[in-house]
C-alpha positions, 0 to 999 in steps of 0.5 A, a space after each residue: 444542516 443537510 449540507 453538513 450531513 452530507 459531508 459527513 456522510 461522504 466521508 464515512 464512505 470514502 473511509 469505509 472504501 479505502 478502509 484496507 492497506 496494503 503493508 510490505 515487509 522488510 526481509 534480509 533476501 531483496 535488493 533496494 532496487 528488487 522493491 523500488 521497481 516492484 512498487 513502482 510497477 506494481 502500485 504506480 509509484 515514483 521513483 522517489 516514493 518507491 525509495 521512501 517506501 523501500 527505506 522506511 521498509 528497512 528502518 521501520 520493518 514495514 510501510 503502507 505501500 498503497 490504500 484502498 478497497 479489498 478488492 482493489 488491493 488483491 492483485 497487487 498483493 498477489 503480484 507483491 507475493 509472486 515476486 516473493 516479497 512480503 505483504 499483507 492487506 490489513 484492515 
């Protein structure tokens, strides 16, 4: 029973710690390209899911482009916005 306990435990932490995402917006003013090599740059994406990302962006309006905590998602999100796309941290 502890060992399951523990399991549960670890996960409700893990979730609690990746509890923030990072969204990015569609808007009628960047290139395919401008945000496939943002992410790529910025969240350590490959090219293919940059691409993935980028296309559900436009089709969608918006994608979770990266998980984690508040802390670790601000200077992407900063980075995101200096480049002038859209983004949000979201709970």
């Amino acid at each position: 029973m502890s060992h399951t306990r523990t399991d549960n435990e670890l996960i409700k932490k893990t979730r609690k710690s990746n509890a923030y995402v990072l969204m990015l917006y569609n808007d009628d003013v960047h290139t395919f390209d401008y945000v496939i090599e943002a992410l790529k740059e910025l969240c350590g994406h490959t090219a293919e899911q940059a691409e993935q990302c980028t296309f559900l962006v436009h089709y969608k309006g918006k994608c979770d482009i990266k998980r984690g905590t508040a802390k670790q998602l601000k200077p992407v999100f900063e980075a995101m916005c200096e480049r002038g796309l859209s983004a949000n941290i979201e709970q």
